[in-house]
Residue frames relative to the residue before (quaternion, step in Angstrom):
aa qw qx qy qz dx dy dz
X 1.0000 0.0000 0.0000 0.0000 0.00 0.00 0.00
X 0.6491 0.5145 -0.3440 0.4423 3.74 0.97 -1.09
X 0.6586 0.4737 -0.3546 0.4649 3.91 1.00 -0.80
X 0.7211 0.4100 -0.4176 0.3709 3.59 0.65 -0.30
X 0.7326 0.4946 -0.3082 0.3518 3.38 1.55 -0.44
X 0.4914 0.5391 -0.4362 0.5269 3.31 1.95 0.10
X 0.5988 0.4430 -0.4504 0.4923 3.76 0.52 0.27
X 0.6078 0.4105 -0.3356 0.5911 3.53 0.34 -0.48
X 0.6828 0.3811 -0.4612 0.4194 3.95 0.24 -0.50
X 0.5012 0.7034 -0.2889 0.4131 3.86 1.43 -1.18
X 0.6728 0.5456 -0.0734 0.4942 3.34 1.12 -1.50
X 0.8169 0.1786 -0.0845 0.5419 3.78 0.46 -0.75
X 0.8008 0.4259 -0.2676 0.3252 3.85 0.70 -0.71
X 0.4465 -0.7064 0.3756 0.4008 3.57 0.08 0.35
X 0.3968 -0.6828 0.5514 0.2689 3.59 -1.23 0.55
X 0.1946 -0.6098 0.7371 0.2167 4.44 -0.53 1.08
X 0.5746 0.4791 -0.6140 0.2517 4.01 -0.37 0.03
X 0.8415 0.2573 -0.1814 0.4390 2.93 0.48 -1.44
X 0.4635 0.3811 -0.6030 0.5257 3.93 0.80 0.59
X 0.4525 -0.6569 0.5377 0.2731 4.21 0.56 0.08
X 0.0483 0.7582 -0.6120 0.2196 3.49 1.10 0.68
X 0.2701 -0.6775 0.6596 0.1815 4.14 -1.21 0.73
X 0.3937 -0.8228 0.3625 0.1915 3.33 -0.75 1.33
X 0.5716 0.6418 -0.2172 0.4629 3.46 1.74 -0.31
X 0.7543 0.3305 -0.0892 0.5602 3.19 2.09 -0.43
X 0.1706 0.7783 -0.4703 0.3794 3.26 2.08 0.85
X 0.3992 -0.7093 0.5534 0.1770 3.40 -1.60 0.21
X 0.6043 -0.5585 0.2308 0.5193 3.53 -0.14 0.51
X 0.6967 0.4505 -0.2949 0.4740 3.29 0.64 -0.93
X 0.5976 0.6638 -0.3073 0.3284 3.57 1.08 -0.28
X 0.6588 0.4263 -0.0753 0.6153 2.89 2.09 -1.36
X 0.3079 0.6001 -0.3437 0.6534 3.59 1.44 0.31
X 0.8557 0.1651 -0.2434 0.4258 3.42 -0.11 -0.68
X 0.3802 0.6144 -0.4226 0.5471 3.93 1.26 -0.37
X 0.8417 0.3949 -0.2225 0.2934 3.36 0.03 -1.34
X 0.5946 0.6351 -0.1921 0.4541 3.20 1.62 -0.42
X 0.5045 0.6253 -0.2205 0.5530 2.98 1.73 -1.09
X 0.6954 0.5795 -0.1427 0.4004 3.05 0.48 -1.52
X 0.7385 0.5878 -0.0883 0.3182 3.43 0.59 -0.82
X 0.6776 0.5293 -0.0206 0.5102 2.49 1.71 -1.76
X 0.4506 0.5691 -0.2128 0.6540 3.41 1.73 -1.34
X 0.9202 0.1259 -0.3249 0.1786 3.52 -0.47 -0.42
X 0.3794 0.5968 -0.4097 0.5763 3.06 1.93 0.45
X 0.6674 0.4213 -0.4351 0.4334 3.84 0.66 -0.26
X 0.6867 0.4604 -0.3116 0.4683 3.50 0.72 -0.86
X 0.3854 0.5613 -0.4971 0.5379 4.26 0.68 0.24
């Protein structure tokens, strides 16, 4: 389930790496979505 929702997150959420977004100067909601990413990514890869 987590690999189909990390594609679908790939697909609709934007990526702050490659816009070079600083992570120390993210907004909350910015770091909300990282973390989500994040989460989601390492529950797919288990």
């Amino acid at each position: 389930m987590f690999k189909i929702l990390a594609k679908i997150n790939k697909l609709l959420l934007p990526s702050f790496t490659k816009q070079g977004l600083d992570i120390s100067k993210a907004k909350k909601w910015q770091m909300a979505i990282i973390g989500y990413r994040a989460y989601v990514t390492k529950r797919a890869v288990k």
